[in-house]
C-alpha distance (Angstrom), angle and dihedral (degrees) to the residues before:
residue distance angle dihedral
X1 . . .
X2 3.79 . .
X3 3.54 151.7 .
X4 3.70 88.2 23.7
X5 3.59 147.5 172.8
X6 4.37 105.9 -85.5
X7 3.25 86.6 37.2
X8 3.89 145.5 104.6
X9 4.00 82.6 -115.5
X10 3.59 102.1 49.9
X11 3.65 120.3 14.4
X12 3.84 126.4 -159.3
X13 3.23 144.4 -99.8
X14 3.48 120.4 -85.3
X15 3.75 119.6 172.3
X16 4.18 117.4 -87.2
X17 3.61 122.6 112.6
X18 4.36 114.4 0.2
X19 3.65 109.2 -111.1
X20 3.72 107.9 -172.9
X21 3.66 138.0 -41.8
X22 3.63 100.1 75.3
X23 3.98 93.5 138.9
X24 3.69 95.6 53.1
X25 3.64 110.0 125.7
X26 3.60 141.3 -131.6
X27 3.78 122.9 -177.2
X28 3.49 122.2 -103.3
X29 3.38 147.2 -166.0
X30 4.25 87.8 -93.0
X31 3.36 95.1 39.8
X32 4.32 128.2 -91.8
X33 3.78 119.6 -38.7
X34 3.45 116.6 -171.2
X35 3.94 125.7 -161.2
X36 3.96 93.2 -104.2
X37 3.69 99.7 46.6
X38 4.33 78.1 44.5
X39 3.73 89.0 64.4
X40 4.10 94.4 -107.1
X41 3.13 135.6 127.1
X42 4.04 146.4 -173.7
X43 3.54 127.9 -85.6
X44 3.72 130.4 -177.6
X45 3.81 82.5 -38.9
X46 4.51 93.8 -44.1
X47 3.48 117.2 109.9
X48 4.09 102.2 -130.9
X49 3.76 138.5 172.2
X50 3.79 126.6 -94.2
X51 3.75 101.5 -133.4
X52 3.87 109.9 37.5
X53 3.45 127.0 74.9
X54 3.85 105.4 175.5
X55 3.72 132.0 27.5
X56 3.75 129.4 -79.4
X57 4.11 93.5 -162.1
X58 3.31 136.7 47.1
X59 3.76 125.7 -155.1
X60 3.78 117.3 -62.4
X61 3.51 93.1 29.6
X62 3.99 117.4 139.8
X63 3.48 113.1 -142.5
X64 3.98 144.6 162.7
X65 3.52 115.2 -116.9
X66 3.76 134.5 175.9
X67 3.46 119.5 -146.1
X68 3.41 125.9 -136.7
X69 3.53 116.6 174.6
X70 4.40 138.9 2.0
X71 3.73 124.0 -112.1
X72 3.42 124.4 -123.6
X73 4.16 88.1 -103.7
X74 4.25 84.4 48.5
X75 3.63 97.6 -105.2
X76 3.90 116.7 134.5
X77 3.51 119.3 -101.7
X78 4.23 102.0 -145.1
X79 3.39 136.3 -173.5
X80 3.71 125.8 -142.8
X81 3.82 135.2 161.0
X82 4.07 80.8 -13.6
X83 3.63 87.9 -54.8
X84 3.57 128.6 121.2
X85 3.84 128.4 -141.3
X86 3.49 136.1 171.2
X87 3.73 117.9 -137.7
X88 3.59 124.1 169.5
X89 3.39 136.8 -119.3
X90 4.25 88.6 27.6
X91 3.51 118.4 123.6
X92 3.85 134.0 -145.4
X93 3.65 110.7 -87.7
X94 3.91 94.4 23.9
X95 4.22 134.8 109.4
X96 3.00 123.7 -134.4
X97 3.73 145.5 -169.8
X98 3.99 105.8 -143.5
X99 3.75 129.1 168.6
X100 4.11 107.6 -134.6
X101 4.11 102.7 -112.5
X102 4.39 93.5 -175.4
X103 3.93 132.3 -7.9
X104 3.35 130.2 -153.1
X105 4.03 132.9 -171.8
X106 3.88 99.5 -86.6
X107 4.23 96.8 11.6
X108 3.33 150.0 18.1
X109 4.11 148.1 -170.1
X110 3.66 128.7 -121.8
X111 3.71 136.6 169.7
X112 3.59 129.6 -115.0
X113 4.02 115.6 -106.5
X114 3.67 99.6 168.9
X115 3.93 149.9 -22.7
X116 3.24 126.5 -114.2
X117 3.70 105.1 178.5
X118 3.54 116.2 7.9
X119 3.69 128.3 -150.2
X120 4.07 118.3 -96.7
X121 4.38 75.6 -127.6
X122 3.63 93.0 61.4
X123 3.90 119.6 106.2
X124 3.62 140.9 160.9
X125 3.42 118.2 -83.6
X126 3.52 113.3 -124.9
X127 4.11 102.0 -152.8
X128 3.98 110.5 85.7
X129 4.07 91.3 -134.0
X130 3.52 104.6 35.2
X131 3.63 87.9 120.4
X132 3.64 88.5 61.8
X133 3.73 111.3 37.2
X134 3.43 124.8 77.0
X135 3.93 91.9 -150.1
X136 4.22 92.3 98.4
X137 3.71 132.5 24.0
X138 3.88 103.2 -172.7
X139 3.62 114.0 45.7
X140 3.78 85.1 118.2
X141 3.27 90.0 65.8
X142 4.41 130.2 76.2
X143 3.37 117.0 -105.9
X144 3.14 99.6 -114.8
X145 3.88 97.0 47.9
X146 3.64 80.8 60.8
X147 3.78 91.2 63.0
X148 3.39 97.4 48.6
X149 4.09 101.7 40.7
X150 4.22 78.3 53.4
X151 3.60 91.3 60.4
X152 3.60 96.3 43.4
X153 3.59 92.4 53.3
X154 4.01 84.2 53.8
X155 3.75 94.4 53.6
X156 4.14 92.8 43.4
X157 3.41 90.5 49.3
X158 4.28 87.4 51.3
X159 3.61 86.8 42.2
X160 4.07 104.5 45.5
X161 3.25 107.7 26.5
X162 3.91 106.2 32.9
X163 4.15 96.8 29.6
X164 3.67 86.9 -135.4
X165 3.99 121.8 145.6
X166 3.74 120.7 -108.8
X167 3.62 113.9 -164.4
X168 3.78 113.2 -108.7
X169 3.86 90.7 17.9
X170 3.91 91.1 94.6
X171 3.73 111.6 -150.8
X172 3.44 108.7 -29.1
X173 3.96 122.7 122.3
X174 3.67 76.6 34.7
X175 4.23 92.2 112.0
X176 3.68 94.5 128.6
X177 3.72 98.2 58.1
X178 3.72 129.8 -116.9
X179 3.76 98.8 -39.0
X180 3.99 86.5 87.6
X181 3.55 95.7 42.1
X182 4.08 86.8 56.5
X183 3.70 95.4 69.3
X184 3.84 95.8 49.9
X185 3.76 122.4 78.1
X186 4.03 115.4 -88.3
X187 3.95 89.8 -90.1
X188 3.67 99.7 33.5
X189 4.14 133.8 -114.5
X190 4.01 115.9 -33.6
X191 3.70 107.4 -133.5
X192 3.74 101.8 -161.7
X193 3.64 115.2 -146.8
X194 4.12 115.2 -90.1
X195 3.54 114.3 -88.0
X196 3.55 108.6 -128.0
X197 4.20 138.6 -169.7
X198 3.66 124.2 -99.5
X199 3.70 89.2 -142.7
X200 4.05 106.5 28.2
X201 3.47 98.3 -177.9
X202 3.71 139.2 80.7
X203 3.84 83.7 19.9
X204 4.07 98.2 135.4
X205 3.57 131.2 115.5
X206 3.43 98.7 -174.7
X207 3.97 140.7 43.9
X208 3.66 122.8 -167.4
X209 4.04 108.8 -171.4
X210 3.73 128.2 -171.1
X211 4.02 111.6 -143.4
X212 3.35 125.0 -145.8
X213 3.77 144.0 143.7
X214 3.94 125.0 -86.8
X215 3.76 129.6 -92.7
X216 3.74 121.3 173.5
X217 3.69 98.5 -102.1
X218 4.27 83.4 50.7
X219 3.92 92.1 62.2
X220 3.99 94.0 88.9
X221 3.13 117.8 108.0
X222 4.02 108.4 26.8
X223 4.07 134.7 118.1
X224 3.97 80.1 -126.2
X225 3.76 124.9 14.0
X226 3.59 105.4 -110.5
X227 4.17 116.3 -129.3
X228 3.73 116.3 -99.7
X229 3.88 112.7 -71.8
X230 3.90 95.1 6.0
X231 3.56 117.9 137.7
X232 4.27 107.4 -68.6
X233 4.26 124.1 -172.9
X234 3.51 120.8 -175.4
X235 3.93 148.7 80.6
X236 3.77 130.8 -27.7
X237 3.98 119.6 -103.3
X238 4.13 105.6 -103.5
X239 3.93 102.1 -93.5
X240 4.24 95.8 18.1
X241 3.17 163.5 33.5
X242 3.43 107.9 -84.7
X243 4.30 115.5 112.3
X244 3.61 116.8 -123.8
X245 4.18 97.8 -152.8
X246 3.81 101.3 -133.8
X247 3.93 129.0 177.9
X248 4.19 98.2 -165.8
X249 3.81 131.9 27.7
X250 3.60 119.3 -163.8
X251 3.55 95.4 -146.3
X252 3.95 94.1 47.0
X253 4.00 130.8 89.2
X254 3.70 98.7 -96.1
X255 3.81 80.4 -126.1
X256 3.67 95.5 55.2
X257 4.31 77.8 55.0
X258 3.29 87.8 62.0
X259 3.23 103.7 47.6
X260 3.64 87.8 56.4
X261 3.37 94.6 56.7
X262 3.66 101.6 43.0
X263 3.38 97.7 52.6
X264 3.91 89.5 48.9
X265 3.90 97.7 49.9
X266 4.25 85.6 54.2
X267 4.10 85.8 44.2
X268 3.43 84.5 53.1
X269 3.99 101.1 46.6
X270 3.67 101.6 36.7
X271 3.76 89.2 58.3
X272 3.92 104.2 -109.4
X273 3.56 114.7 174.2
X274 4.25 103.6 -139.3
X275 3.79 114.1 -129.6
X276 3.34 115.0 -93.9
X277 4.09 116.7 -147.4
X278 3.89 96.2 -159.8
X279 3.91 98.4 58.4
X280 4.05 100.0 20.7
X281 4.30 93.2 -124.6
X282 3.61 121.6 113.9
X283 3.75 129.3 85.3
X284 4.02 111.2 -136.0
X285 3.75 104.1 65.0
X286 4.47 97.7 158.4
X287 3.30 140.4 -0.2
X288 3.78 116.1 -153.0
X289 4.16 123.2 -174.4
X290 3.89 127.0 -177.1
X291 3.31 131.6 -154.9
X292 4.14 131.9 -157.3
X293 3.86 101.2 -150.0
X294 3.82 83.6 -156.7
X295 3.43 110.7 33.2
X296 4.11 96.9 37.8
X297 3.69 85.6 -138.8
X298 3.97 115.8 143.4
X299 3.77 135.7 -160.6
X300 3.54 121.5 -167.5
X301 3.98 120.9 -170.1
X302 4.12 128.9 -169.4
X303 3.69 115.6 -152.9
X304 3.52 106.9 -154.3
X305 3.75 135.7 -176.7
X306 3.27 94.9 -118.3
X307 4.12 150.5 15.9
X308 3.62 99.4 -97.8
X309 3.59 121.4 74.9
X310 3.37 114.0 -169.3
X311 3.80 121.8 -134.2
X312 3.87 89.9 8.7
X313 4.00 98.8 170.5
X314 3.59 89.8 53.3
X315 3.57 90.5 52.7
X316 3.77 95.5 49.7
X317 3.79 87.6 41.9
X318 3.74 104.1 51.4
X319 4.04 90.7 38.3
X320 3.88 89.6 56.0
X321 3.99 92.8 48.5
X322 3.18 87.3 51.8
X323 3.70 114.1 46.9
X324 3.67 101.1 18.3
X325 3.65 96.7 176.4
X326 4.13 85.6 73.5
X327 3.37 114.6 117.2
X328 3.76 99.4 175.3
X329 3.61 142.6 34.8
X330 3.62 122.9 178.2
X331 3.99 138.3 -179.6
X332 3.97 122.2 -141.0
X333 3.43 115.9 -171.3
X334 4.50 109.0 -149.4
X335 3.97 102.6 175.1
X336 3.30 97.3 165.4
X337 3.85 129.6 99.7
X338 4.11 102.3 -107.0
X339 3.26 147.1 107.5
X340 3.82 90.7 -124.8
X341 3.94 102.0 109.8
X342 3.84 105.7 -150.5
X343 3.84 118.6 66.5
X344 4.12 114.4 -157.2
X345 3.90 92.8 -107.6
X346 3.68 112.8 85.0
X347 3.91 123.3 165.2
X348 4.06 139.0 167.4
X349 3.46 118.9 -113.2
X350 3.82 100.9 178.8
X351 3.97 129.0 -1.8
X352 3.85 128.6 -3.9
X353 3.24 130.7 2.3
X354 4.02 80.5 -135.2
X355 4.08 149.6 28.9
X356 3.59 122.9 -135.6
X357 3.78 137.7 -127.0
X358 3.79 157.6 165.6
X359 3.55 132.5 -126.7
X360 4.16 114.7 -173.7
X361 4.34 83.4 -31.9
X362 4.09 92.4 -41.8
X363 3.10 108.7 123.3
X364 4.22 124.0 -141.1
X365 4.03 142.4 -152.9
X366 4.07 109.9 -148.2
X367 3.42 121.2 -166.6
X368 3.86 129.5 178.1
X369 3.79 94.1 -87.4
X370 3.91 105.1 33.7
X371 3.85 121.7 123.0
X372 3.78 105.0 -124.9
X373 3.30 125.4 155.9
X374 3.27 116.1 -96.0
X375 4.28 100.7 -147.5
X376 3.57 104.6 51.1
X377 3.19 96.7 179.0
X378 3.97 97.4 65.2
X379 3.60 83.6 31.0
X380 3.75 94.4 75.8
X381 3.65 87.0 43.2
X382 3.79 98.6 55.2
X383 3.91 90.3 42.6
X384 3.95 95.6 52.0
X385 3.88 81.0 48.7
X386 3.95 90.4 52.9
X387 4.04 85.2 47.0
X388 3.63 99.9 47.6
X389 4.13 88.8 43.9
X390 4.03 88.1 59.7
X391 3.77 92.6 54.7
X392 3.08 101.1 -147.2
X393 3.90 133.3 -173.8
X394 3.81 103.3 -169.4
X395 4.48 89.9 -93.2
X396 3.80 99.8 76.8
X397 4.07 124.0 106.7
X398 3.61 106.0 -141.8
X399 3.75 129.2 -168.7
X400 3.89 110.1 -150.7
X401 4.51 103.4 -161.5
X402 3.57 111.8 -157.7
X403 3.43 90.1 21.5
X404 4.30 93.6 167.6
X405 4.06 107.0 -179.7
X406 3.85 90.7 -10.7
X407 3.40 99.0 -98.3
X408 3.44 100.5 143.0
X409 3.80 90.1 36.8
X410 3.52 95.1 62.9
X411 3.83 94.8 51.3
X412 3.60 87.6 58.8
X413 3.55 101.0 43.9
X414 3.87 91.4 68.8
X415 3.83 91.3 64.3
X416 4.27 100.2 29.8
X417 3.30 133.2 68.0
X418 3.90 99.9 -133.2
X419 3.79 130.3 13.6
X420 3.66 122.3 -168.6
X421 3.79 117.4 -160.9
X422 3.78 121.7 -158.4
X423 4.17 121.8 178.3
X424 3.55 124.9 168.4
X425 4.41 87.1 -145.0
X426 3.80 105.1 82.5
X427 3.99 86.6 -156.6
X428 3.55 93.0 54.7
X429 3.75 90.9 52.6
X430 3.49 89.5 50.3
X431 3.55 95.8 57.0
X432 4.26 90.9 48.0
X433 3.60 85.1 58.3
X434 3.99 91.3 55.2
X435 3.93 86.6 43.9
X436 3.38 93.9 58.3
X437 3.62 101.8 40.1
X438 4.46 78.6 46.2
X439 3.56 88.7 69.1
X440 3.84 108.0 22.5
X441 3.65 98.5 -104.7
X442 3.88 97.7 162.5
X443 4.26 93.1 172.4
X444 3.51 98.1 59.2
X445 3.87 119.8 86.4
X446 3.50 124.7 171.2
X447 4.15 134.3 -159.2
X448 3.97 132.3 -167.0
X449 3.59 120.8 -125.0
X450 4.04 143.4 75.5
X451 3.72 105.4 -52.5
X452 3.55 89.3 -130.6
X453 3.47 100.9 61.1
X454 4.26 92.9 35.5
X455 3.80 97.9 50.2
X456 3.52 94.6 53.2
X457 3.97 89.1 62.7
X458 3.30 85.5 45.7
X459 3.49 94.4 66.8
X460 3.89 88.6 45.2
X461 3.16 86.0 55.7
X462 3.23 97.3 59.8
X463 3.82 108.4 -104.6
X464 3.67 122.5 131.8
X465 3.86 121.2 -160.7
X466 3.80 118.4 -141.5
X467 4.12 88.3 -176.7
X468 3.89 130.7 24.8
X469 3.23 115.5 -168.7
X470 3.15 119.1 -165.5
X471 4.53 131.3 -160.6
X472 3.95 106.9 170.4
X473 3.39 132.0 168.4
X474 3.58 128.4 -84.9
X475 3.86 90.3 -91.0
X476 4.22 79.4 66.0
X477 3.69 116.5 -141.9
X478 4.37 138.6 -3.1
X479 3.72 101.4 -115.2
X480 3.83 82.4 -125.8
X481 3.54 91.6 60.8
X482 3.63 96.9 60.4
X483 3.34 85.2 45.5
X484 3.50 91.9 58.0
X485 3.39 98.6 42.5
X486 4.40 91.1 58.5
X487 4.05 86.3 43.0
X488 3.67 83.6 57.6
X489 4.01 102.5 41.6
X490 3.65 105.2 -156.3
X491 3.66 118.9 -174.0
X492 3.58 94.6 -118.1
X493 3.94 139.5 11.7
X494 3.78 121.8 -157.1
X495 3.70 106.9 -163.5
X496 4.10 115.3 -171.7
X497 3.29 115.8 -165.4
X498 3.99 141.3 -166.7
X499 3.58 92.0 -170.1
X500 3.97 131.9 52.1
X501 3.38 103.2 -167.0
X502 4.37 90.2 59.0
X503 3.53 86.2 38.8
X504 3.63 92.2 60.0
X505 3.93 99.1 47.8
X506 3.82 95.5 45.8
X507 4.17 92.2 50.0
X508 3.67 81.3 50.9
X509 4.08 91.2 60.5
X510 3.95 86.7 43.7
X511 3.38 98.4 50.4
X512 3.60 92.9 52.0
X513 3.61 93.8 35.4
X514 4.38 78.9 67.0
X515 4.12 104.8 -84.3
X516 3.49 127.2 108.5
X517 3.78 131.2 -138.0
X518 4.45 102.4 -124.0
X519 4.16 93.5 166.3
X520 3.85 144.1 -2.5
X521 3.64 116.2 -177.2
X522 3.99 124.6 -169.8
X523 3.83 119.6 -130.1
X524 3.81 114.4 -165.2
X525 4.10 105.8 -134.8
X526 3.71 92.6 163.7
X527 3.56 120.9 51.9
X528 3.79 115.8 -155.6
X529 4.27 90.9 2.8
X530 3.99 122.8 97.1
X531 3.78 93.9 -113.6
X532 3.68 120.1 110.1
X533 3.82 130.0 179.4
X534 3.98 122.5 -150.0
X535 3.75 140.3 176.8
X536 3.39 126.0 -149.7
X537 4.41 129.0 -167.1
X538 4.18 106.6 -148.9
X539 4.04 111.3 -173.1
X540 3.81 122.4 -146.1
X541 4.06 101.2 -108.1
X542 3.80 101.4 -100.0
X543 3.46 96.3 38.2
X544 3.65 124.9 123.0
């Protein structure tokens, strides 16, 4: 998986204006209500109601609201006076008091004054600043709530936006008549229930940390409240820009904590002025730390605003002292005025230019920049998934697109007889290579380029794919891809996905293009956030 969401490639969600997903479900005390059985519907990508055309508030207005549903961002989708509002932190089944914040035509957004009647779902979230960091959306809400609101967001997704037939969903999705319906089997897609963690917390690899310096609304989350404009790390406020300074995160490595905070306290006492977004100055801009699960080896990386790095040896002193499990540290240099956190210059200042680690006994090289998933844990779940989905019986060629380090690759390569590897990131084929060669994987090769333009050789060249598997981005799938991928005709196509809504409108282009969809099933990478991964096995029509 690459170019992902918590990443420098993909970014997540963090509040603003609803984009889709407004229907998905969550049960409640009465039951599931969905936004089509709610009497909503979908507008330029905004959930709005049927019967009202202007708005009956207008900002500052308290109200009672019942909510009937979550967005796909975890904001409450409520309905009052046949007018719907989002307002965060409300959960399906609830009412709420809410004072209306902005209106538009056909919606609006109000803030959440008081309950009064919770849902049987609702629990105490356990972090002290949830209500303040962006990081998390569903804390407030069980586990196992979680699970199942994930899965329902799968199958609305399937159902709304790519009119395909989930089984036990009857006929909805089904708007464009029974030409969709003919490409699914006779009782429609099984969406298996999300797989979940027995322990979802503390289950990152990875932190990524803006820096910045301390305002009074920053000092939140801190052992000690830092003074104003002293040197801050931690999470963006839900909605902006603005850094909540933070010394744990429940859903971090506690190493990756302490990281965080080690590298902040030597910020702080060598006298490093933060970067500052507004004006462009500063030097710190992130802090990033990885963690091998397995190994217990850590990297830590500053992104600066600049080459120089004043007082270097210290830093590389004082970081080792204190974390002596690190095995890396590494400078990258970002100059330019983004929000994009890498820059393109990367370079070692002490150790290895990489960490190691295992997934399920294969073994991995990590460097600064490499897309690795950062739950490893689920991640060996949702890859065995992806391998048992391709059925294979140690013959098959299979093509893995968007291959990134070749971690999925080199899952399948145990039980294929060929995998071919295609990434558009030279570095990241450079480092599948080394994976391979790491753990003697002799039937995996691996090619840089856009799969769309490299798999077409391929087939010039004579190679026929049994199984593509597919990992895009959360944009989904190049047009010319799925083009490619019908051209080519493989038996079957194992599509895993960070994003539902994508998911949905490229299995729509498949199906048509002659596959059908047998299976998706949900994998929960992030605990207590609105993202959900899934995986999903499509058969060539015909095919047994």
């Amino acid at each position: 998986m690459n170019r992902r969401g918590n990443s420098n490639r993909g970014g997540k969600s963090g509040g603003g204006q609803p984009k889709g997903g407004y229907g998905s479900r969550v049960k409640t005390s009465g039951g599931r209500t969905s936004a089509a059985s709610a009497g909503l519907k979908e507008s330029g990508g905004i959930v709005v109601e049927r019967e009202r055309a202007d708005a009956p508030f207008r900002k500052n207005d308290e109200v009672t609201v019942d909510i009937i549903g979550l967005t796909h961002d975890g904001e409450g989708v409520g309905r009052a006076d046949g007018f719907t509002l989002f307002i965060q932190g409300a959960l399906p089944g609830e009412r709420v008091r809410a004072r209306v914040m902005k209106v538009k035509k056909q919606y609006g957004y109000a803030r959440l004054m008081e309950l009064l009647s919770e849902s049987p779902d609702r629990i105490e979230p356990p972090c002290d600043i949830f209500d303040k960091c962006g990081g998390c959306q569903l804390q407030h809400l069980s586990y196992e709530a979680q699970l199942e609101w994930k899965r329902q967001h799968v199958v609305d997704s399937l159902t709304r936006i790519g009119k395909l037939q989930v089984a036990g969903e009857g006929d909805r999705g089904m708007s464009n008549g029974g030409a969709a319906g003919a490409a699914s089997t006779e009782s429609g897609i099984v969406v298996h229930p999300t797989i979940g963690m027995d322990q979802p917390w503390r289950y990152r690899n990875k932190a990524q940390v803006p820096i910045g310096a301390s305002t009074p609304s920053a000092n939140a989350g801190g052992a000690a409240a830092p003074i104003n404009g002293e040197l801050i790390a931690g999470f963006y406020a839900r909605g902006s820009h603005r850094i909540i300074d933070m010394d744990d995160c429940l859903i971090q490595h506690h190493r990756n904590d302490e990281v965080v905070r080690v590298v902040k306290t030597i910020g702080r006492e060598l006298g490093i002025a933060p970067y500052d977004e507004e004006s462009g100055k500063g030097l710190l801009r992130h802090v990033m730390a990885r963690t091998g699960f397995v190994s217990g080896e850590i990297m830590v990386v500053l992104v600066t605003n600049g080459r120089k790095l004043p007082r270097s040896e210290e830093w590389i002193a004082r970081i080792r002292e204190a974390l002596p499990a690190v095995k890396s540290i590494v400078q990258n240099v970002n100059t330019r005025d983004t929000n994009v956190v890498f820059g393109d210059e990367t370079r070692v200042l002490w150790g290895s230019e990489v960490i190691y680690d295992e997934l399920d006994g294969i073994r991995f090289a990590i460097s600064a920049r490499s897309f690795y998933q950062v739950n490893p844990l689920q991640t060996v779940e949702l890859y065995r998934k992806a391998v048992q989905y391709a059925g294979l019986t140690g013959k098959e060629s299979v093509i893995d697109a968007y291959c990134g380090i070749g971690t999925i690759s080199l899952f399948l390569a145990r039980q294929a007889g060929r995998v071919y590897g295609v990434e558009i990131v030279p570095e990241a084929i450079e480092d599948a290579k080394r994976n391979a060669a790491l753990n003697g994987i002799e039937n995996a090769s691996f090619e840089a380029g856009p799969a769309e333009v490299v798999i077409p050789r391929w087939r010039e060249e004579g190679i026929v794919a049994d199984v593509i598997v597919v990992d895009p981005p959360r944009k989904g799938c190049d047009n010319a891809l799925l083009e490619t991928i019908l051209a080519m005709k493989p038996e079957r196509v194992v599509y895993v996905s960070c994003n539902p809504s994508t998911l949905a409108r490229d299995l729509r282009v498949l199906e048509d293009g002659g596959y059908k969809t047998v299976e998706v099933t949900p994998v929960d990478m992030f605990p207590h956030t609105v993202h959900v991964e899934s995986v999903a096995l499509l058969v060539r029509n015909g095919t047994a």
